[in-house]
Every structure is written in C-alpha cells, then in structure tokens.
C-alpha positions in Angstrom: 78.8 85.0 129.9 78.1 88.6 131.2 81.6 89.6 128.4 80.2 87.3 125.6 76.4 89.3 126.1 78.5 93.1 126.3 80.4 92.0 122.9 77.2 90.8 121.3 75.4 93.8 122.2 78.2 96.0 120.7 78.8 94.6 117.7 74.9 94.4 116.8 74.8 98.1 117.7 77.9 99.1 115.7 77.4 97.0 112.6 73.9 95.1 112.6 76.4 91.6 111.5 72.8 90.3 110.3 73.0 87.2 109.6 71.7 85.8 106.0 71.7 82.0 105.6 71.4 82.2 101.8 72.5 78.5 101.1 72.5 76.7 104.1 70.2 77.0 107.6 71.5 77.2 111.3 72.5 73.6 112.4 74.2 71.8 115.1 76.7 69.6 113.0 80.1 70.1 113.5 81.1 72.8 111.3 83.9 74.6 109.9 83.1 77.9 108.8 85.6 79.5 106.5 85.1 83.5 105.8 87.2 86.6 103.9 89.4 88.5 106.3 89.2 92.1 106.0 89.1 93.4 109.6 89.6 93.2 113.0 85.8 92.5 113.8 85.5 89.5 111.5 85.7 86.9 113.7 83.6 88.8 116.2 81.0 89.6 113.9 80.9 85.9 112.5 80.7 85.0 115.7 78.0 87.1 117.0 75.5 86.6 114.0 75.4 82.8 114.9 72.5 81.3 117.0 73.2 81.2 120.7 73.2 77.3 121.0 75.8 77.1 118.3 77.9 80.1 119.8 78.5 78.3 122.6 80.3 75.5 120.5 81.9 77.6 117.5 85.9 78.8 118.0 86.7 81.9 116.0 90.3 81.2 115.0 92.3 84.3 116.0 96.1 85.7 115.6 97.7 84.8 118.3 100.5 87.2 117.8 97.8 89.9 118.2 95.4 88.6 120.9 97.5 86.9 123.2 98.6 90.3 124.5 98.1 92.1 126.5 96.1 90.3 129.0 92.9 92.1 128.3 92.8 91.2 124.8 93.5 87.6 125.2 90.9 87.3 128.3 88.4 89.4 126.3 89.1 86.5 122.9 89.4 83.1 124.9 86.4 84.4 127.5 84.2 86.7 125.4 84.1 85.0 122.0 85.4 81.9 122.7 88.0 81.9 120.4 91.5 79.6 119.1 94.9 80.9 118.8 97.0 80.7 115.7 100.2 81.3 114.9 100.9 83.3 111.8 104.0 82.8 111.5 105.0 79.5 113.6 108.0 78.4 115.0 109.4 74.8 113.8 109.8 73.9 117.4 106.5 74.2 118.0 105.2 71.1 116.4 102.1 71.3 114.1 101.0 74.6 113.6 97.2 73.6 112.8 97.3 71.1 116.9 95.2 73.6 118.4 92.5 73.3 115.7 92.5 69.7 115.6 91.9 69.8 119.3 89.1 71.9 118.7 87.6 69.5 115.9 89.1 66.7 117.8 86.3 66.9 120.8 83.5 67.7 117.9 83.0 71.4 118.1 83.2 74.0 115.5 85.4 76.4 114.3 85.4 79.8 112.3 88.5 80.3 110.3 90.0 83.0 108.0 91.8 81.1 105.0 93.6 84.1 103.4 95.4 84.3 106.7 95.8 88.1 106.7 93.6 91.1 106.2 92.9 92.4 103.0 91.3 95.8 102.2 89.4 94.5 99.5 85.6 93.4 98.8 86.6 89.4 97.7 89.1 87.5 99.0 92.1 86.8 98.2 94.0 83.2 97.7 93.8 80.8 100.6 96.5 79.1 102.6 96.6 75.7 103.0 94.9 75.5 106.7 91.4 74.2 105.5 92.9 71.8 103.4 94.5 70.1 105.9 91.8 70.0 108.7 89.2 69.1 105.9 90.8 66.1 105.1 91.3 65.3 108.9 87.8 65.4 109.5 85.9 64.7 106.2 82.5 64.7 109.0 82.5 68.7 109.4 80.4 70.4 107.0 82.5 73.3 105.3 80.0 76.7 105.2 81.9 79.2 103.0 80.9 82.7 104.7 81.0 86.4 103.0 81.2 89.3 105.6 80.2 92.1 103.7 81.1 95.8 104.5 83.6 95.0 106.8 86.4 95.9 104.9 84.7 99.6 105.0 84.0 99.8 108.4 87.2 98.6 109.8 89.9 98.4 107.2 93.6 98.0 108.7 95.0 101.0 110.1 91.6 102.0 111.9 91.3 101.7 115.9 87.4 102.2 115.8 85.1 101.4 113.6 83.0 103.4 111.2 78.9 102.5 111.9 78.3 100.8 109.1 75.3 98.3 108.3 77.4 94.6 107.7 75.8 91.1 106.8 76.7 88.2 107.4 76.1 85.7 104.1 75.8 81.8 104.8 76.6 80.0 101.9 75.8 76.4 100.5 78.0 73.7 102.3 81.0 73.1 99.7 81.0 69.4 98.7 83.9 67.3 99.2 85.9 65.5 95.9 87.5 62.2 96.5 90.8 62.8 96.2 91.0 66.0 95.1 94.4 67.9 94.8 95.2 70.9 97.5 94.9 73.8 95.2 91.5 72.8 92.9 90.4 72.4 96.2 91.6 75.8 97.7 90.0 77.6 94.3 86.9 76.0 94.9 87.0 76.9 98.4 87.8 81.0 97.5 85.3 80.6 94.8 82.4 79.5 97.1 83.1 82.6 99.0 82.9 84.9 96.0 79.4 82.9 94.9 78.0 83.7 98.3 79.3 87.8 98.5 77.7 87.5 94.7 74.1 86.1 95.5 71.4 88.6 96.0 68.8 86.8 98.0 
C-alpha cells in the first residue's frame, strides 16, 4: 500500500495524469481498458488516474521481458501498481500467451491493456494486435473503455530514462459496443478508431 501511495504521488506530481471521463463515468464493472502505448509511464499513469476502489481491482498489463527484472522492477510492478505480465514475444512451450489475462478476467477483475503491443513515438496509435480480440470474445461481460493518454509520448518517448514535466490527461472514452459475430480485423479498426475519437474529442 505504502509503494502503490509513493507511485501515485509521483506520477501526479510529474505529469498531473488527470483523469477526463469524456464518454463513460467511473464504475465497478469488470472492465477492460484498452489505451495507445507511447511510454514507459502508460500503464502507471492509466493506473493512477483511476478511482481508488477500482485501483485496487484494475491489472495494468505490462512487458514481462522488461519488468520482470531485476527484482526491484518486478516487486515495484506486481506490488506497486498491481500489474500482469506479458510476453512479447512468447515461447510455443509456454502454452497460451493471453493465460495470465484470462486469469485475471477469469476471477472478475479488470485489466488495462496496450493493443499496439510496443511503444510508438507518435500522438495516435498505431494498428492493434490481436490480444483484445481474443479476451473480448472470452468474456463478452467486460465493458471495453477505449483510453487516450495524451502527452505522454512527449514526456517520455523511448530512449528517455526520466521524464520531462509535462501536464498529461487521461481521456475515458464511450464503452465500444460489441457486433455479433464480427470479423477480427473490423473489429480491431473499430477498436483503434475509438481511441482516435476519444484523443479527438474536446470536452
């Protein structure tokens, strides 16, 4: 708790992460939150700009290649932000690549996931991976809240150990609706597009 309260603290301080619920309010359903990946501090400061009570039942999914080590980093993911690992690039042996996110949806809580899959300096995102796809037809019950973090790409692009003090937002946009049998890549443009809507709106 006394990690999760220091991270909070210096995030807000660094870069505000305001939250800005533009189509969609703070709720308790199980979500799946689904952002553009520009930085470092993304799932920190998607994280952070959520409510405490649903904090406490959101998982930032995060790379496990680069949070797992060393130790500090991984304590400071699983015990200051709560957060999932994925692999990026996953091993055939290792079963389903998506198992530690449906374990995560599995016992009802949410997630907060990063569909380009890599960082991007760039304002809008770029084309998702197939990830959401798959665990939104697993569990048609989560809401899907397309997210746009804005500034973050200028504060902390790749390549930058600390970063720049810059005022970020955090945009929440409409919950996307689901299509009945809808085909993996309409689905995946809608998805990218919602994001785009939501860095777009001026509310």
């Amino acid at each position: 708790m006394f990690i999760s309260h220091g991270i909070i603290l210096a995030v807000k301080l660094l870069i505000g992460a305001y939250p800005r619920w533009q189509g969609c309010a703070p709720n308790e359903r199980q979500r799946i939150y689904f952002a553009n990946h520009s930085s470092h501090l993304d799932a920190l400061t998607l994280w952070a700009a959520l409510p405490p009570a649903l904090r406490r039942r959101t998982h930032p999914v995060a790379a496990r290649d680069y949070w797992e080590t060393p130790p500090w980093r991984r304590a400071l993911a699983i015990h200051g932000f709560n957060a999932v690992f994925l692999a990026r690039k996953p091993k055939a042996s290792e079963g389903d690549p998506l198992q530690s996110l449906v374990d995560v949806l599995a016992r009802g809580d949410s997630l907060i996931l990063f569909p380009e899959g890599t960082r991007r300096d760039e304002a809008l995102p770029g084309e998702f991976k197939s990830g959401l796809f798959h665990l939104a037809q697993r569990f048609p019950a989560a809401e899907l809240v397309p997210v746009y973090l804005e500034n973050l790409y200028r504060s902390m692009p790749k390549g930058t150990p600390i970063p720049v003090p810059l005022i970020c937002s955090v945009r929440f946009g409409a919950v996307l609706e689901r299509h009945d049998d809808e085909a993996k890549h309409a689905f995946l443009s809608r998805a990218r597009a919602a994001v785009i809507k939501t860095a777009e709106q001026n509310v």
